[in-house]
PQR file with spaces between the fields and no chain letter, atoms N, CA, C, O and H, PARSE charges and radii, in Angstrom:
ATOM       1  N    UNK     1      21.348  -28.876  -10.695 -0.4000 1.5000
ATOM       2  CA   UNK     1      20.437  -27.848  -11.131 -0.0000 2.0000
ATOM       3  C    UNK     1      19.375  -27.634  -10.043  0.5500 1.7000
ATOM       4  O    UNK     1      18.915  -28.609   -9.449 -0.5500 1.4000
ATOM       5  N    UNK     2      18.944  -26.296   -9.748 -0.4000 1.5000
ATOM       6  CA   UNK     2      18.276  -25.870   -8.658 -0.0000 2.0000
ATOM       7  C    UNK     2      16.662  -26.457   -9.520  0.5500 1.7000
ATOM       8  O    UNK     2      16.447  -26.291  -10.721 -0.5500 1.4000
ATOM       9  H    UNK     2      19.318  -25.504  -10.231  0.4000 1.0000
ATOM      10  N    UNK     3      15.805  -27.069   -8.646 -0.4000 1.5000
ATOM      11  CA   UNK     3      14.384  -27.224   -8.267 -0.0000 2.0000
ATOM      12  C    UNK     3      13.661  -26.490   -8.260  0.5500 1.7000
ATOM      13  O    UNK     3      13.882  -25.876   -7.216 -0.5500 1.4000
ATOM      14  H    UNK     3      15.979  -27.204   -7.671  0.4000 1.0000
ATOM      15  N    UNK     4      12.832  -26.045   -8.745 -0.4000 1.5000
ATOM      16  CA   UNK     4      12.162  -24.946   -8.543 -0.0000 2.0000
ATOM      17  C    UNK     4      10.624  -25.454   -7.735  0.5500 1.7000
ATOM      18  O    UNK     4      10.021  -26.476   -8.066 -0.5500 1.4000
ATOM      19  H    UNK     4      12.652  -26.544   -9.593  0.4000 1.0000
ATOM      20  N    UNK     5      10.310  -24.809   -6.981 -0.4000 1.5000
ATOM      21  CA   UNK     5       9.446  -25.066   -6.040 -0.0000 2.0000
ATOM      22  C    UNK     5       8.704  -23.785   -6.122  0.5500 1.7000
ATOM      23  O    UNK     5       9.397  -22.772   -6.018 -0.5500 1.4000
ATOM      24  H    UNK     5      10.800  -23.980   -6.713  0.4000 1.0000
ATOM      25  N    UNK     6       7.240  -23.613   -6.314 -0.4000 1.5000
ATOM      26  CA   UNK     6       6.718  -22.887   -6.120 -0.0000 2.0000
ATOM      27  C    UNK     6       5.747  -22.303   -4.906  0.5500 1.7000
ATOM      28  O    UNK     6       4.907  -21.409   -4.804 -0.5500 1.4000
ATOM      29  H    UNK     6       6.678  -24.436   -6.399  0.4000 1.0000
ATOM      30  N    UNK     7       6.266  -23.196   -4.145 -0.4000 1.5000
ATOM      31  CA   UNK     7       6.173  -22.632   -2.351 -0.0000 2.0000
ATOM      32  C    UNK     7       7.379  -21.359   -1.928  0.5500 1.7000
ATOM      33  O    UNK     7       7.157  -20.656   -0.942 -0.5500 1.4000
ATOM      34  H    UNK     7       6.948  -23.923   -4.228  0.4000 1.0000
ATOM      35  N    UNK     8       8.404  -21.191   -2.605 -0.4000 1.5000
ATOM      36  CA   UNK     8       9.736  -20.705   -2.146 -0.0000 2.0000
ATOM      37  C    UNK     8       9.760  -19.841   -3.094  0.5500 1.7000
ATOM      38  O    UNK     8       9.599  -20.121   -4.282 -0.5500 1.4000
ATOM      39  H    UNK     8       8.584  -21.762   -3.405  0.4000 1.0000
ATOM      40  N    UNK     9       9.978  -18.639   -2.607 -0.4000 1.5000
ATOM      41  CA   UNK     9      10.244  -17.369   -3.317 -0.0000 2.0000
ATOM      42  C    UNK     9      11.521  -16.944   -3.679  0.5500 1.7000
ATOM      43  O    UNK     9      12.031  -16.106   -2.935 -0.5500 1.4000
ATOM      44  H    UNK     9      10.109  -18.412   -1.642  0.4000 1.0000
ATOM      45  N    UNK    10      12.150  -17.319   -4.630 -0.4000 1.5000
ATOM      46  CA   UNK    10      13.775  -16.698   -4.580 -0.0000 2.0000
ATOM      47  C    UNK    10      14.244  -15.269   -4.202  0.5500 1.7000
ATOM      48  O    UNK    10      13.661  -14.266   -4.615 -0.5500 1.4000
ATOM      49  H    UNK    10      11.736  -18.001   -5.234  0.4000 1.0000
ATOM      50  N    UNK    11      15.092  -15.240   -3.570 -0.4000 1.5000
ATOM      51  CA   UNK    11      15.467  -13.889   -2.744 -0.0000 2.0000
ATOM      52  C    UNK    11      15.515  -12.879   -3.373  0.5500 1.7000
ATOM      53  O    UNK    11      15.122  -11.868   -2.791 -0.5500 1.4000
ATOM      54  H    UNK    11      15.566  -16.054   -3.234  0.4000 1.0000
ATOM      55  N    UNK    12      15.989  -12.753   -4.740 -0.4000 1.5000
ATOM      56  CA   UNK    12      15.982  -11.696   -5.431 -0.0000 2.0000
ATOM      57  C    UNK    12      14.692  -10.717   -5.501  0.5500 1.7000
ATOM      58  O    UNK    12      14.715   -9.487   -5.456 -0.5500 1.4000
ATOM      59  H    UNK    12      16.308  -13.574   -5.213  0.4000 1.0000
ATOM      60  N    UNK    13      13.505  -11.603   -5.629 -0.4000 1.5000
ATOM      61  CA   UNK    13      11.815  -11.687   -5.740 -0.0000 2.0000
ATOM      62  C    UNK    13      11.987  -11.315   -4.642  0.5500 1.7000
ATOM      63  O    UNK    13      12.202  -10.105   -4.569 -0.5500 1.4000
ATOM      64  H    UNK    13      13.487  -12.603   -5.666  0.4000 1.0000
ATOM      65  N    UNK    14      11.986  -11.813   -3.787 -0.4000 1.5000
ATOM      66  CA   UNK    14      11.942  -11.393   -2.169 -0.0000 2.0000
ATOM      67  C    UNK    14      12.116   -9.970   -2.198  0.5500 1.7000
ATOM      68  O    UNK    14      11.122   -9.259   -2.050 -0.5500 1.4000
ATOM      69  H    UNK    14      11.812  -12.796   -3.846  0.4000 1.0000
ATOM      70  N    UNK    15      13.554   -9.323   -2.416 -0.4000 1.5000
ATOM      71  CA   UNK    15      14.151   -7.740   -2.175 -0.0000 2.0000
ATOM      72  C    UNK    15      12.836   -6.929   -3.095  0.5500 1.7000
ATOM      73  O    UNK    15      12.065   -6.084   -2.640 -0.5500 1.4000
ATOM      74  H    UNK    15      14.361   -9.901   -2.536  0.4000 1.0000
ATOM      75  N    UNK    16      12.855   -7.271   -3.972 -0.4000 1.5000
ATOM      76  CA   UNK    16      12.022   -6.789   -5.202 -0.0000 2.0000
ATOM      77  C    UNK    16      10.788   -6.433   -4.665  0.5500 1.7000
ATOM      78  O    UNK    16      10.552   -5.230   -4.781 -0.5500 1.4000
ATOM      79  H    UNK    16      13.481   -7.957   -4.341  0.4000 1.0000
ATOM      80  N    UNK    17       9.735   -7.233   -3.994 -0.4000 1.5000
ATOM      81  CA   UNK    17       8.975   -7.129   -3.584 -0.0000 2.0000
ATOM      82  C    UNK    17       8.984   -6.189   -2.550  0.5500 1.7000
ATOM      83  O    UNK    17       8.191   -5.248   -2.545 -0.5500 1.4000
ATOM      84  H    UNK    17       9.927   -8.210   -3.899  0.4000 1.0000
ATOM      85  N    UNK    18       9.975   -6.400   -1.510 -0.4000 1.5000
ATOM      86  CA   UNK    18       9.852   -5.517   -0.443 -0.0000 2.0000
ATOM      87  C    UNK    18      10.381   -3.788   -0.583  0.5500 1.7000
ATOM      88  O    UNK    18       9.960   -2.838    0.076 -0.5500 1.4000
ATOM      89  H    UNK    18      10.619   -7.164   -1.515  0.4000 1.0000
ATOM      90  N    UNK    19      11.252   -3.787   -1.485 -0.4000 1.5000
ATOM      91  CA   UNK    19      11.470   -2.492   -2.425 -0.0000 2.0000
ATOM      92  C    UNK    19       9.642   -1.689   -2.768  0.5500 1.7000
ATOM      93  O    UNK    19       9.187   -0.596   -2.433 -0.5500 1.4000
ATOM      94  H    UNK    19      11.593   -4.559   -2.021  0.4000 1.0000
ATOM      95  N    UNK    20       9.116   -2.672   -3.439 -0.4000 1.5000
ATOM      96  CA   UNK    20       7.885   -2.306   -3.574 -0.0000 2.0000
ATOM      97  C    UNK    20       6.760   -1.878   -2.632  0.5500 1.7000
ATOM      98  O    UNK    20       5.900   -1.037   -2.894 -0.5500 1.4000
ATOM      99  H    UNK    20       9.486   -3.560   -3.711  0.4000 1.0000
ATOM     100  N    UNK    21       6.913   -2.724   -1.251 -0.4000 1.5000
ATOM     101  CA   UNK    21       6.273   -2.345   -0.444 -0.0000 2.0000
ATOM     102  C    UNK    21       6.627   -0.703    0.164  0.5500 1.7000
ATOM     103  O    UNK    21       5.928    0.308    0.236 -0.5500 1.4000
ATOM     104  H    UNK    21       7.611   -3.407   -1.038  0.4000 1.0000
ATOM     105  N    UNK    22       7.975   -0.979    0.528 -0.4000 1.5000
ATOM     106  CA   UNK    22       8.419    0.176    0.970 -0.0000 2.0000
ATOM     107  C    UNK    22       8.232    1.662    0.512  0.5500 1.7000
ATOM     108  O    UNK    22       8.234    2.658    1.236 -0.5500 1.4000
ATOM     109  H    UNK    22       8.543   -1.800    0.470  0.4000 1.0000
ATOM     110  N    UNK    23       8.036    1.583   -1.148 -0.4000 1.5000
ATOM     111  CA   UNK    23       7.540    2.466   -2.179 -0.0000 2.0000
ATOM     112  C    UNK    23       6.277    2.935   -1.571  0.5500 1.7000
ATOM     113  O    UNK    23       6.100    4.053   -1.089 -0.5500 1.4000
ATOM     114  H    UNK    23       8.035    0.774   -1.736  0.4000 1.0000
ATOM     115  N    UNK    24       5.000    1.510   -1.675 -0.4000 1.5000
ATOM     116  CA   UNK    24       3.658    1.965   -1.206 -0.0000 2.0000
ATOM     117  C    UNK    24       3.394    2.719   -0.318  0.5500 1.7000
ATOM     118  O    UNK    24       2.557    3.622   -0.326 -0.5500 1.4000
ATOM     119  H    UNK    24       5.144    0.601   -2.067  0.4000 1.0000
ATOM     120  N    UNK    25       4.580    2.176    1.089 -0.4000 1.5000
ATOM     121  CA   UNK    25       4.019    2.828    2.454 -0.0000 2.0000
ATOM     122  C    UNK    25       4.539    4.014    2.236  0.5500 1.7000
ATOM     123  O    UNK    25       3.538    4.729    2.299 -0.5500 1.4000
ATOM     124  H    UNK    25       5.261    1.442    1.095  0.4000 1.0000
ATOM     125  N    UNK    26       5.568    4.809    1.989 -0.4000 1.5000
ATOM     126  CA   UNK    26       5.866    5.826    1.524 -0.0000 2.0000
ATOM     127  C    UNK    26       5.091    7.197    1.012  0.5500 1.7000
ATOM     128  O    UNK    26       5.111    8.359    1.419 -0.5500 1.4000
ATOM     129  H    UNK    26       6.380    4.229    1.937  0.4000 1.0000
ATOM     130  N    UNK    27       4.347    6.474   -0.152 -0.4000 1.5000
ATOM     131  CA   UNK    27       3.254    6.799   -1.245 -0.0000 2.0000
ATOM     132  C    UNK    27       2.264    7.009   -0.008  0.5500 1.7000
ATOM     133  O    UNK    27       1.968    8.149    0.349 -0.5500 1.4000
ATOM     134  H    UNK    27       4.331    5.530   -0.482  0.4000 1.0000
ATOM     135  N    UNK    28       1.814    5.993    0.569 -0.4000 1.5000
ATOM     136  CA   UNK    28       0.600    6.123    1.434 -0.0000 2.0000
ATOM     137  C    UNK    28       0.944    7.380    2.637  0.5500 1.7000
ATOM     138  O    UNK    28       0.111    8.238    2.929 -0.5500 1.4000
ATOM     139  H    UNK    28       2.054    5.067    0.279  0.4000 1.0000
ATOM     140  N    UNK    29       2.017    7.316    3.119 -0.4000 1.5000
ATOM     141  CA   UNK    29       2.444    8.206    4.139 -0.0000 2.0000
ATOM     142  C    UNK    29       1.979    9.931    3.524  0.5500 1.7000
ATOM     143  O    UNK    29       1.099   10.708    3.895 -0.5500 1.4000
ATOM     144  H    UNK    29       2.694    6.618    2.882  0.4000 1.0000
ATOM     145  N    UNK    30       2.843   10.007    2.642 -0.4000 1.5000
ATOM     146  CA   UNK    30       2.944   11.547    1.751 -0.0000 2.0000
ATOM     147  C    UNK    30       1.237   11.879    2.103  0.5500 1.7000
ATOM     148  O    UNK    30       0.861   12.806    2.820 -0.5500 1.4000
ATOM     149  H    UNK    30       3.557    9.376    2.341  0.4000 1.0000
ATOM     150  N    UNK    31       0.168   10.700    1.285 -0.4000 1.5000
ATOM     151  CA   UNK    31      -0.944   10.881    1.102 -0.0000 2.0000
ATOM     152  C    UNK    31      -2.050   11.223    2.188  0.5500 1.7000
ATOM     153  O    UNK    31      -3.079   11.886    2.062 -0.5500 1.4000
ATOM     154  H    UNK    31       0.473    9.947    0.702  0.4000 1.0000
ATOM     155  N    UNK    32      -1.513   10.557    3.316 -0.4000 1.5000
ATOM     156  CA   UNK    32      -2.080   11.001    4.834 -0.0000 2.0000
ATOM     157  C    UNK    32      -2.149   12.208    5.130  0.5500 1.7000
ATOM     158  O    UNK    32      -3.148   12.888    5.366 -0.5500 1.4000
ATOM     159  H    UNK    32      -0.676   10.018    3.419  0.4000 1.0000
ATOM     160  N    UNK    33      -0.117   12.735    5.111 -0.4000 1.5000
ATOM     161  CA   UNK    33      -0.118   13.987    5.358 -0.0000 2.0000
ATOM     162  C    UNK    33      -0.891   15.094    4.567  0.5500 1.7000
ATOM     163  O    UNK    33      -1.260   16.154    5.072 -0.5500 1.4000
ATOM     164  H    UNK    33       0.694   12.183    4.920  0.4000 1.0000
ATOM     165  N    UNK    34      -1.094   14.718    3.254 -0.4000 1.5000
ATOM     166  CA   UNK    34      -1.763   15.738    2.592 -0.0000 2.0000
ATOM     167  C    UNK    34      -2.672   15.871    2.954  0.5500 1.7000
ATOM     168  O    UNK    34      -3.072   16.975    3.323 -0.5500 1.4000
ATOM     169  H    UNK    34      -0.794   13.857    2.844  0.4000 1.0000
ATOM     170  N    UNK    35      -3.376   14.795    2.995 -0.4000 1.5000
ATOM     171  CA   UNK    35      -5.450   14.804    3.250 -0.0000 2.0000
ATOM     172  C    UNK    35      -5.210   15.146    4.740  0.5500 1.7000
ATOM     173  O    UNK    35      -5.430   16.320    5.039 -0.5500 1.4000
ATOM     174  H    UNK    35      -3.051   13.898    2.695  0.4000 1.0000
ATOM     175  N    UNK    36      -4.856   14.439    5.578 -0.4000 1.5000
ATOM     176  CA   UNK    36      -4.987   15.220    6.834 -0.0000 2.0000
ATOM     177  C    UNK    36      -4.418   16.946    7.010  0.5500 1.7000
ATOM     178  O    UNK    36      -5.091   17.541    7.851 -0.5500 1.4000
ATOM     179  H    UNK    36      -4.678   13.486    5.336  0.4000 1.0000
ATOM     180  N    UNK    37      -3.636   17.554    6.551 -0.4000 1.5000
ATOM     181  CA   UNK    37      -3.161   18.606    6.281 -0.0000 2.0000
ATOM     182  C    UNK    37      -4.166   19.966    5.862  0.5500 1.7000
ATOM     183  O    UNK    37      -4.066   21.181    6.028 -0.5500 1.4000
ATOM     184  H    UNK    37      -3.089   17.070    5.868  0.4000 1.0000
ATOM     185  N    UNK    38      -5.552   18.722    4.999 -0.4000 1.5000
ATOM     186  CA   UNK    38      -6.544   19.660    4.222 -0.0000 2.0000
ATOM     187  C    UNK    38      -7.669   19.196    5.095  0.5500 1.7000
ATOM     188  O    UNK    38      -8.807   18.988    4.673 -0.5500 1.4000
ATOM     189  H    UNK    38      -5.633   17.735    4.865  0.4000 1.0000
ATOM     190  N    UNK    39      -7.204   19.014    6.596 -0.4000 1.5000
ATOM     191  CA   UNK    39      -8.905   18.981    7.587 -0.0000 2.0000
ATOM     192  C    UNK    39      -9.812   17.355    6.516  0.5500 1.7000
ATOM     193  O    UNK    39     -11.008   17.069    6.461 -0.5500 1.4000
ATOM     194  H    UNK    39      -6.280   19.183    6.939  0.4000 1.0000
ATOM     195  N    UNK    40      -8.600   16.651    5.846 -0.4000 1.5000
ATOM     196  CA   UNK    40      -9.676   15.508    5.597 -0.0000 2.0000
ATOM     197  C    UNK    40      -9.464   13.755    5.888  0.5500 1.7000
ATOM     198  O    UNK    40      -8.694   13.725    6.848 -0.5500 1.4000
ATOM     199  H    UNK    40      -7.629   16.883    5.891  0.4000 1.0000
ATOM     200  N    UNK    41      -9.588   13.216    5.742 -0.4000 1.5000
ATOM     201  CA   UNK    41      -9.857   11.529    6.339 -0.0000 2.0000
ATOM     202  C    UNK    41      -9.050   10.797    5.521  0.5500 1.7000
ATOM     203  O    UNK    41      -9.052   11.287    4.392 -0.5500 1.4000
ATOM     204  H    UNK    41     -10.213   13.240    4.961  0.4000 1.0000
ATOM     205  N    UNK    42      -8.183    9.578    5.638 -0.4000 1.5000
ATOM     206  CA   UNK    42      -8.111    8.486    5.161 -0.0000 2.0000
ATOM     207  C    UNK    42      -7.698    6.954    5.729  0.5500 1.7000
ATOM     208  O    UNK    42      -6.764    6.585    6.441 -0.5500 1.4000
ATOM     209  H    UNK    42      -8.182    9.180    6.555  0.4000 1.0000
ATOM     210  N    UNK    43      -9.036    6.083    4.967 -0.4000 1.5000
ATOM     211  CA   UNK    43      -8.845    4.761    5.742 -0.0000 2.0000
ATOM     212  C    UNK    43      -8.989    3.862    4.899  0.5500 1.7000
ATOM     213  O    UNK    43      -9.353    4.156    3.760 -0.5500 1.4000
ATOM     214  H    UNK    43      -9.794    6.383    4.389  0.4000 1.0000
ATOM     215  N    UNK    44      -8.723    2.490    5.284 -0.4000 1.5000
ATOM     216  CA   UNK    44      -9.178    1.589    4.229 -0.0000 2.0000
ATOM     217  C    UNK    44     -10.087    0.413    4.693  0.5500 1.7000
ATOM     218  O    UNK    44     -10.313    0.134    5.871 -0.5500 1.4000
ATOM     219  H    UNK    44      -8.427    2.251    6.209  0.4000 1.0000
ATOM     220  N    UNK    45     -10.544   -0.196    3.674 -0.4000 1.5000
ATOM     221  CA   UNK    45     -11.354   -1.216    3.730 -0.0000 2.0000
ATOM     222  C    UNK    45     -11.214   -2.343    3.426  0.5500 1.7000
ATOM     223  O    UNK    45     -10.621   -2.547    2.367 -0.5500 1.4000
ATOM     224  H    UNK    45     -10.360    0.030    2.717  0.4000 1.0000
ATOM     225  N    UNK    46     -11.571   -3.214    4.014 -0.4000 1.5000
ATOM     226  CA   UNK    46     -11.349   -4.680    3.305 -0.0000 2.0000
ATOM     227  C    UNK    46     -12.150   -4.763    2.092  0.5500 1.7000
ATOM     228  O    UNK    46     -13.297   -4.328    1.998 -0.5500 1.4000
ATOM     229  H    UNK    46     -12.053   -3.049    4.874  0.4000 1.0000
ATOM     230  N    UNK    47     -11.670   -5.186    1.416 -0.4000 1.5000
ATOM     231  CA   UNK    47     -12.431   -6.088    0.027 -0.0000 2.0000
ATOM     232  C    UNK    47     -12.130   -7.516    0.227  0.5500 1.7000
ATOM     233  O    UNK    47     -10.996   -7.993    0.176 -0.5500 1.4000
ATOM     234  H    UNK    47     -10.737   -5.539    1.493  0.4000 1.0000
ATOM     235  N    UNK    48     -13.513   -8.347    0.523 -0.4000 1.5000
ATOM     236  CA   UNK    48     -13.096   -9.669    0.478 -0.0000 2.0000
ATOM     237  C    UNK    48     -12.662  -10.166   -0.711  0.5500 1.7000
ATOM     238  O    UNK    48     -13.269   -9.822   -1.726 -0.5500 1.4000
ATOM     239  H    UNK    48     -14.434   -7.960    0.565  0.4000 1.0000
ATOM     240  N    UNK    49     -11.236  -11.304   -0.836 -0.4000 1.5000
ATOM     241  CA   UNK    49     -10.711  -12.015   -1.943 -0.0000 2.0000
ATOM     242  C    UNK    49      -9.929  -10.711   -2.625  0.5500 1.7000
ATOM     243  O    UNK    49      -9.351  -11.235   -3.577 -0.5500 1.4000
ATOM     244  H    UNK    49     -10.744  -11.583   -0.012  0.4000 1.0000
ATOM     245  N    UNK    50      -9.657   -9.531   -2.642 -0.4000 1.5000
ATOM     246  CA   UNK    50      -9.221   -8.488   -3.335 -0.0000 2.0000
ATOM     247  C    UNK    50      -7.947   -7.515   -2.673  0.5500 1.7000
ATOM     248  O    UNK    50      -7.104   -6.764   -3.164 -0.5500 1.4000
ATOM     249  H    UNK    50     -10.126   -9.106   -1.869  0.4000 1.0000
ATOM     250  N    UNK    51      -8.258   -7.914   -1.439 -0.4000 1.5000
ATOM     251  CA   UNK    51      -7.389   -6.973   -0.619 -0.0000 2.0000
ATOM     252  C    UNK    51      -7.333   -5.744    0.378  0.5500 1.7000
ATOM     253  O    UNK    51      -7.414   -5.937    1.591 -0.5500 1.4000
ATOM     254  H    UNK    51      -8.943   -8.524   -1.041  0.4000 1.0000
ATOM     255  N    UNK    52      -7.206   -4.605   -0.103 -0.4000 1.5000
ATOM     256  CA   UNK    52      -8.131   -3.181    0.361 -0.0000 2.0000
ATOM     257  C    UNK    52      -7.851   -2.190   -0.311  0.5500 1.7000
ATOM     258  O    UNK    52      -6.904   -2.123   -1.095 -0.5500 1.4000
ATOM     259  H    UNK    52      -7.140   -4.448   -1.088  0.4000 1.0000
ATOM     260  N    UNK    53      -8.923   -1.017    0.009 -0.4000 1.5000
ATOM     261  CA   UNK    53      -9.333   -0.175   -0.546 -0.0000 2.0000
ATOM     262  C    UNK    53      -9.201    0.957    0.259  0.5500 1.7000
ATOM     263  O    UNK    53      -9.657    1.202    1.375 -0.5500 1.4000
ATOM     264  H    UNK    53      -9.692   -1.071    0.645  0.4000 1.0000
ATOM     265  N    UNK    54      -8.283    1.804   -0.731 -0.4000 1.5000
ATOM     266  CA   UNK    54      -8.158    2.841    0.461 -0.0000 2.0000
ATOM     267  C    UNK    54      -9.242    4.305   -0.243  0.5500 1.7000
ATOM     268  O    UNK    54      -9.527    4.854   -1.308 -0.5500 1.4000
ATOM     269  H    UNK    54      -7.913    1.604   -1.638  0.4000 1.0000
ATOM     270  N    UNK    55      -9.472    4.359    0.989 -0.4000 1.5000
ATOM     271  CA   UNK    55     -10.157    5.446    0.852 -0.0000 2.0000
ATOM     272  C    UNK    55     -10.017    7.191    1.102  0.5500 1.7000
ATOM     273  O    UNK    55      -8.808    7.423    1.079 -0.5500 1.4000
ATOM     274  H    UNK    55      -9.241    3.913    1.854  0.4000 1.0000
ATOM     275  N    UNK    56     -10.581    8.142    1.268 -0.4000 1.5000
ATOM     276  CA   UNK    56     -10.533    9.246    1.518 -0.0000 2.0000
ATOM     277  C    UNK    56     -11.493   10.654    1.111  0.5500 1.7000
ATOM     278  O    UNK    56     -11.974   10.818   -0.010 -0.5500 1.4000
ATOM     279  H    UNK    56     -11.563    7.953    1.287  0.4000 1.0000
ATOM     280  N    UNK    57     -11.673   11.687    2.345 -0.4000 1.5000
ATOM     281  CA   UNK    57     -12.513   12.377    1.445 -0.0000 2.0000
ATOM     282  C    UNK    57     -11.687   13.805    2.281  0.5500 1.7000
ATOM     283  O    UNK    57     -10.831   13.843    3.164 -0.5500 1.4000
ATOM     284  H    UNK    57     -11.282   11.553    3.256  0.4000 1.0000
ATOM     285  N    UNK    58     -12.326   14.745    1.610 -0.4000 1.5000
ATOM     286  CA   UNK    58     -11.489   16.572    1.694 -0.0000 2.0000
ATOM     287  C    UNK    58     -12.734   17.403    2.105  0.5500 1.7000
ATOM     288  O    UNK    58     -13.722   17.483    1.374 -0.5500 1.4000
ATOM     289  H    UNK    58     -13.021   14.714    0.892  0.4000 1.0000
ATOM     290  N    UNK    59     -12.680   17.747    2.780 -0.4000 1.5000
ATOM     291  CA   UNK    59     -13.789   18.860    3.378 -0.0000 2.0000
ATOM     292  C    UNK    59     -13.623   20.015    2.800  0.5500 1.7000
ATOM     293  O    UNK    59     -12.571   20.602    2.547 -0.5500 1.4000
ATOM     294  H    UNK    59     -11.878   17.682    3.374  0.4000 1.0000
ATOM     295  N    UNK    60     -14.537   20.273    2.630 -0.4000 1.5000
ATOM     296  CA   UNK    60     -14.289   22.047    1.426 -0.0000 2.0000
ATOM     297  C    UNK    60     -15.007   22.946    2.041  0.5500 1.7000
ATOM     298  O    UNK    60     -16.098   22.669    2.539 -0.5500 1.4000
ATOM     299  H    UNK    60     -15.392   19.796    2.836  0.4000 1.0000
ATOM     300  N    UNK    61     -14.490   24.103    2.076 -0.4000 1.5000
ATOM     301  CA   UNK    61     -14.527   25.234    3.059 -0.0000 2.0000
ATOM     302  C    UNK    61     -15.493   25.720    2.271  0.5500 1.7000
ATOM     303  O    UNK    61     -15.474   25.747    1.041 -0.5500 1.4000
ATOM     304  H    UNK    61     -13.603   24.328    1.672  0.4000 1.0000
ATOM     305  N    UNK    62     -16.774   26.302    3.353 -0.4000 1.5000
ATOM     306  CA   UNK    62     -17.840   27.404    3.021 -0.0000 2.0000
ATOM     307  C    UNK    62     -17.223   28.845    2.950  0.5500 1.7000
ATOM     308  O    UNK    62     -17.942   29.812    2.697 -0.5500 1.4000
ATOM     309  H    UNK    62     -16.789   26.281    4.353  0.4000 1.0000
């Protein structure tokens, strides 16, 4: 019977996860092009212990 160790990620978890990432950067990509598309910004920030924070803002025409 397999050990389970919670240092070791089973591979399945592994694909799963990276499925997910691949989703985000994706998501994040689309979101660039838009805001940059509309003359506006996006970056992110650290949050210590939390991760990051992405940000963005849209310039609105006079």
């Amino acid at each position: 019977m397999h050990e389970f160790n919670r240092n070791t990620m089973p591979i399945d978890r592994f694909y799963k996860y990276c499925d997910r990432l691949k989703r985000l950067e994706l998501r994040l990509h689309l979101l660039r092009q838009v805001i940059e598309a509309n003359n506006g910004k996006i970056w992110a920030k650290k949050v210590l212990s939390q991760g990051a924070k992405f940000c963005f803002n849209l310039l609105g025409k006079n």
